[in-house]
C-alpha positions in Angstrom: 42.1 7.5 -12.0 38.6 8.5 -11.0 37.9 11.4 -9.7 35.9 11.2 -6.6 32.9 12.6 -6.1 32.7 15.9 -3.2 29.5 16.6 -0.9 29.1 20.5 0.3 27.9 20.2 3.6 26.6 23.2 5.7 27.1 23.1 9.3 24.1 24.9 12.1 26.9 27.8 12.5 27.4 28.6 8.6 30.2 26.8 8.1 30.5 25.1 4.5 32.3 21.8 4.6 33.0 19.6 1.5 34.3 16.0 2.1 34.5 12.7 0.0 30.9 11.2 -0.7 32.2 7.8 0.4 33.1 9.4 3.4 29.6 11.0 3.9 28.0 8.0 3.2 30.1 5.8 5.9 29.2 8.9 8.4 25.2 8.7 7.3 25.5 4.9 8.1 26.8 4.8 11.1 24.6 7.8 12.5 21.8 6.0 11.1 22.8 2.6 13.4 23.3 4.6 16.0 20.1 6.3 16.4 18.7 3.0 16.2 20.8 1.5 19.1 19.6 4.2 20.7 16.0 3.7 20.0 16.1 0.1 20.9 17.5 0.7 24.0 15.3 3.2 24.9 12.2 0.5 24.4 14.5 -2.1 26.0 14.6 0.7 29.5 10.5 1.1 28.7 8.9 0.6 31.6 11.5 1.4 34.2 8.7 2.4 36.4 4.9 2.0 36.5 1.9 3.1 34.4 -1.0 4.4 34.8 -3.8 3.9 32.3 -6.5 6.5 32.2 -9.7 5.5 32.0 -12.5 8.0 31.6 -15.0 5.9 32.4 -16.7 4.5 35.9 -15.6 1.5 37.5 -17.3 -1.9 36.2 -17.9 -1.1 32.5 -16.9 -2.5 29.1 -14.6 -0.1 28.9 -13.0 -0.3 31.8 -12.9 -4.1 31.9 -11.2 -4.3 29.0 -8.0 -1.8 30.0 -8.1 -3.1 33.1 -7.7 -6.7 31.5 -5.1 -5.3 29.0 -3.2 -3.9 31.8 -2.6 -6.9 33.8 -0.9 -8.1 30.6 1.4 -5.7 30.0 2.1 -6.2 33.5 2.7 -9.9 32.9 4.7 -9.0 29.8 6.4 -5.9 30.4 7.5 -6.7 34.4 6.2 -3.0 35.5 2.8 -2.5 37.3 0.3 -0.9 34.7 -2.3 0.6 36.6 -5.9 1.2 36.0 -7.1 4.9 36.8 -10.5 6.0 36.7 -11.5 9.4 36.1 -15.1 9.3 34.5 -17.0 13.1 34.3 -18.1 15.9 31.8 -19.1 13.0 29.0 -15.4 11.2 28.9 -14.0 14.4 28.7 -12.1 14.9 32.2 -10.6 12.0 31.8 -9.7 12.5 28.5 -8.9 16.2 29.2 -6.4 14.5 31.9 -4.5 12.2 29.7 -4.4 14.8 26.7 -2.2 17.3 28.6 -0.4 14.5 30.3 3.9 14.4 29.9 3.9 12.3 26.5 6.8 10.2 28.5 4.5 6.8 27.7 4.0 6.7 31.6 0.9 7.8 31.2 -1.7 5.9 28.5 -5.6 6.7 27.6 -8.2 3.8 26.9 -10.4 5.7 24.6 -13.6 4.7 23.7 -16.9 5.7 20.9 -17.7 8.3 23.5 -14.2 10.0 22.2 -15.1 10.2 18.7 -18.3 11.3 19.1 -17.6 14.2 21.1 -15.6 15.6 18.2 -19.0 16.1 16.6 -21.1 17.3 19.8 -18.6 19.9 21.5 -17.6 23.2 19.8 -15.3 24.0 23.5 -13.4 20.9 24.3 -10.0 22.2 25.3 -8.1 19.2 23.9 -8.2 18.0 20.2 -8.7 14.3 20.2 -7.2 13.7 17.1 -4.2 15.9 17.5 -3.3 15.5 21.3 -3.0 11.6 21.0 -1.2 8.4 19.1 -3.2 5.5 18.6 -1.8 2.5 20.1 -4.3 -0.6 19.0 -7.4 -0.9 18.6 -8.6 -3.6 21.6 -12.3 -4.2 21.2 -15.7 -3.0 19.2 -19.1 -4.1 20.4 -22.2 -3.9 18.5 -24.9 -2.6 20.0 -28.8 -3.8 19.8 -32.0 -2.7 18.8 -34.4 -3.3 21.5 -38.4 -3.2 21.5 -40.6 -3.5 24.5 -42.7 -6.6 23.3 -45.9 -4.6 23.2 -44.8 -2.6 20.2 -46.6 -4.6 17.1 -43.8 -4.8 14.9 -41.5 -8.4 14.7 -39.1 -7.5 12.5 -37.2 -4.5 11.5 -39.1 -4.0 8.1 -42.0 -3.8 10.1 -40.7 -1.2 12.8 -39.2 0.7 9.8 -43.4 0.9 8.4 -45.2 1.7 11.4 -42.6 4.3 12.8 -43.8 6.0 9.5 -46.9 5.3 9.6 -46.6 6.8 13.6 -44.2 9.8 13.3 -43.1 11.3 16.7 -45.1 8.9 18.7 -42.4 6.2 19.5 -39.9 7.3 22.1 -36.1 5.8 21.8 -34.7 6.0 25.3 -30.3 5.8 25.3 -27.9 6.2 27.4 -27.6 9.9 27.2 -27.5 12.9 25.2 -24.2 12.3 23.1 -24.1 8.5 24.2 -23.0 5.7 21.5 -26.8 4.7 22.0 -28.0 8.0 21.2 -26.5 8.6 17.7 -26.8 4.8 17.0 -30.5 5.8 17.1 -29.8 8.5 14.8 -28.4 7.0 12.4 -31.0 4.7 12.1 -33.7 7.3 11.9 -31.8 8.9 9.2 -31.1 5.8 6.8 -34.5 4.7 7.7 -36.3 8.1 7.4 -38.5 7.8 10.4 -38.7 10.1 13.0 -38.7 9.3 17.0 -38.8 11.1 20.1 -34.9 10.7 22.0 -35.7 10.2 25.6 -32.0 10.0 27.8 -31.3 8.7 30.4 -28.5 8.7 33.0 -26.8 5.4 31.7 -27.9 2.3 30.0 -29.6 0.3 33.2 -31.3 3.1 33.6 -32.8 3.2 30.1 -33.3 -0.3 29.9 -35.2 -0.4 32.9 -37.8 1.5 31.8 -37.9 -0.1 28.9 -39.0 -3.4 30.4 -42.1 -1.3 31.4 -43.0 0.0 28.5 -41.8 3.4 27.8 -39.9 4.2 26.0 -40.4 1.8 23.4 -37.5 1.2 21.9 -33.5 1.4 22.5 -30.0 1.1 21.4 -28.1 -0.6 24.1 -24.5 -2.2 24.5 -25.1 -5.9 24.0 -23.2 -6.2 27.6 -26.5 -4.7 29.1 -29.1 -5.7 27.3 -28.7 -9.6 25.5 -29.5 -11.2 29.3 -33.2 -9.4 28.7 -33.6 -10.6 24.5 -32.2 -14.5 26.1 -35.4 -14.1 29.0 -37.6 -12.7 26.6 -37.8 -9.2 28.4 -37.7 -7.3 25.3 -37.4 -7.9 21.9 -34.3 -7.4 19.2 -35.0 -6.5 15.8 -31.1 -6.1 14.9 -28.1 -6.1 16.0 -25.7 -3.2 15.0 -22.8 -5.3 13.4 -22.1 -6.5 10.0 -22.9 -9.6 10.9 -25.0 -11.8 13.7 -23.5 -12.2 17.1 -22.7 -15.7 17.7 -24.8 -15.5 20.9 -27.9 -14.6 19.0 -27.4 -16.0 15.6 -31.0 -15.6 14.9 -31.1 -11.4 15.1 -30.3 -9.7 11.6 -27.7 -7.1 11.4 -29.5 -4.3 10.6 -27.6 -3.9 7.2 -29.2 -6.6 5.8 -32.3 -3.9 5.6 -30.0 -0.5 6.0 -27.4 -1.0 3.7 -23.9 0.6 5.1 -25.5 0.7 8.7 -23.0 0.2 11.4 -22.3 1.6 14.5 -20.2 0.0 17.5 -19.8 1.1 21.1 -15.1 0.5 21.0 -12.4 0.3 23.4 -8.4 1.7 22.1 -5.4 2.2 24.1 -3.8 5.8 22.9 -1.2 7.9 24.5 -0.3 11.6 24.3 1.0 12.6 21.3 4.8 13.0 21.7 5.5 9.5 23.3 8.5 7.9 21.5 7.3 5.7 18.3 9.4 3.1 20.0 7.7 2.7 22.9 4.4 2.8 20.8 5.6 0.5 18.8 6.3 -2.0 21.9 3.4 -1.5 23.6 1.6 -2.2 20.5 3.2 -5.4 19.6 2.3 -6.7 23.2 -1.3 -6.2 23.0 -1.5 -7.1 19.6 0.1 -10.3 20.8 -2.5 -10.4 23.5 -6.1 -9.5 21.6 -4.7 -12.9 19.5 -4.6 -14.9 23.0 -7.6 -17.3 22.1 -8.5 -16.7 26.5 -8.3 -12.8 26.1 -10.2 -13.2 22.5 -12.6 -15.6 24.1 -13.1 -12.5 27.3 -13.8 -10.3 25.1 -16.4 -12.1 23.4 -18.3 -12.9 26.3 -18.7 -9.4 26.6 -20.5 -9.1 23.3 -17.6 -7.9 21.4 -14.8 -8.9 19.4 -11.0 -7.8 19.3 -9.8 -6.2 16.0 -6.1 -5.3 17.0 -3.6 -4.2 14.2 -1.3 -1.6 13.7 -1.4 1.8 15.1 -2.1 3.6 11.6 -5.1 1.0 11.7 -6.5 2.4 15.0 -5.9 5.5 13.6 -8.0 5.1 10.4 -10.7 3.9 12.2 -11.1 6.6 14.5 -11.1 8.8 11.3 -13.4 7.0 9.6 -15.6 6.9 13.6 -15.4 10.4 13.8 -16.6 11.9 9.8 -19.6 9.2 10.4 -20.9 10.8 13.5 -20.0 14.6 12.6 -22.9 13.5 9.9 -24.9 11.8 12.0 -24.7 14.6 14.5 -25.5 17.3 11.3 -29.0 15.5 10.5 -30.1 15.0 13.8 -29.2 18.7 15.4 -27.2 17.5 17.9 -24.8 19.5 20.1 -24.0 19.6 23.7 -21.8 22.3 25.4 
């Protein structure tokens, strides 16, 4: 007869136990199914009462639209009221700075946006750690962002903005969004693959910016196609590219800029998170719903009329793209000086 095999256990008080490994094993197994009864129960209870989503943002943006949108489905889906909270300020980061500290009980989400992962680069004094302090949930929508000319600048296409900002260093002015907007260091970037240098002019928001560009000064602008494609449609202003890898299908005849700048990208994005902590249950149930829902062909079809388009996926590929978001601009940021405190 065999003999059977012993495992030495060792209880949390010192104790050493030794019992028969085919005992162990049925013991393993049925702790093992019923930490997962447990788990899917506890999604099954998720929401038992409703959500807020944080938004750091002001009312009537991209950003905001879309969480807003995303939260009436989960409402839809879920049977709980998710509920849209503004609390723009400080460069995204009260809001942010709000969500980041909230109980990680999944009653309380974050849409994140670009703004997030540049900040990383431009504040030395944040007192949350975006990375750290929260858990990517999905990734619900990237917008490219355009190039923008006042007409009376001579050049027609980008290889020809590219020579005369050369051939005119400092003495073209690039208005964004603001110090640290997605605008800004979309600018940057371009002046540092392109090797030209401009003059940043910021403003307090995009319709700001783009006003005064329709008069002339500054001369040229990165702006959220949301803004600014009305203006290229009317003949306003002029694009030279479009910030994608590829042309937006409501202005097919705009290059993406990396057909000139190799590797250029940059997107103004939307992503639901949470504070780190929540159960991966609950993430992983929230995240099946909206994955579910940026495949909708009507929310897909939303999204685009906003000038964007809905990448969705997995968690762990939100959270390699903010990763990837956030050693870009740290670079960006490097070259062109750029801090804000």
């Amino acid at each position: 007869m065999c003999k059977a095999t012993l495992v030495r256990l060792v209880t949390q008080r010192g104790q050493i136990v030794i019992i028969r490994r085919r005992e162990f094993l049925r013991w393993a197994s049925s702790i093992a199914a019923l930490n997962a009864a447990v788990a899917t129960a506890r999604a099954d209870a998720y929401p038992s009462r409703p959500v807020r989503i944080i938004i750091a943002t002001t009312a009537g943006g991209s950003t905001d639209i879309v969480a807003r949108t995303l939260a009436q489905w989960l409402t839809d889906e879920l049977g709980q009221s998710f509920v849209a909270e503004n609390r723009p300020g400080g460069n995204n980061n009260v809001g942010t700075e709000l969500a980041a500290h909230a109980v990680p009980d999944g009653y309380t989400l974050f849409m994140a946006n670009s703004v997030n992962t540049i900040n990383t680069a431009l504040y030395s004094n944040l007192t949350y750690d975006f990375v750290a302090d929260f858990a990517p949930i999905v990734h619900a929508m990237s917008s490219p962002l355009l190039m923008m000319v006042h007409p009376s600048v001579p050049a027609k296409t980008l290889p020809e903005f590219i020579a005369y900002a050369k051939a005119n260093p400092d003495k073209l002015s690039m208005g964004s969004g603001g110090n640290g907007s997605t605008g800004h260091l979309a600018g940057e970037l371009f002046a540092m693959m392109a090797g030209v240098r401009m003059i940043h002019v910021p403003y307090r928001g995009e319709s700001a910016a783009m006003t005064d560009l329709l008069g002339g000064q500054p001369q040229v602008a990165f702006l959220t196609t949301g803004s600014s494609i009305s203006f290229v449609r009317a003949g306003s202003a002029r694009a030279l590219a479009v910030t994608s890898s590829s042309p937006l299908l409501g202005l097919p005849d705009v290059p993406p800029m990396a057909q000139f700048l190799p590797g250029y990208s940059a997107y103004g994005w939307s992503g639901l998170c949470a504070p780190k902590g929540v159960p991966a249950d609950i993430i992983g149930l929230l995240n099946r719903s909206l994955d579910a829902a940026l495949a909708d062909p009507a929310m897909k079809g939303r999204i685009t009329e906003m000038g964007g388009i809905a990448p969705g996926g997995s968690p762990a590929d939100f959270a390699s793209f903010i990763a990837e978001d956030i050693e870009k601009w740290k670079k960006v940021a490097a070259f062109a000086g750029v801090t804000v405190n």
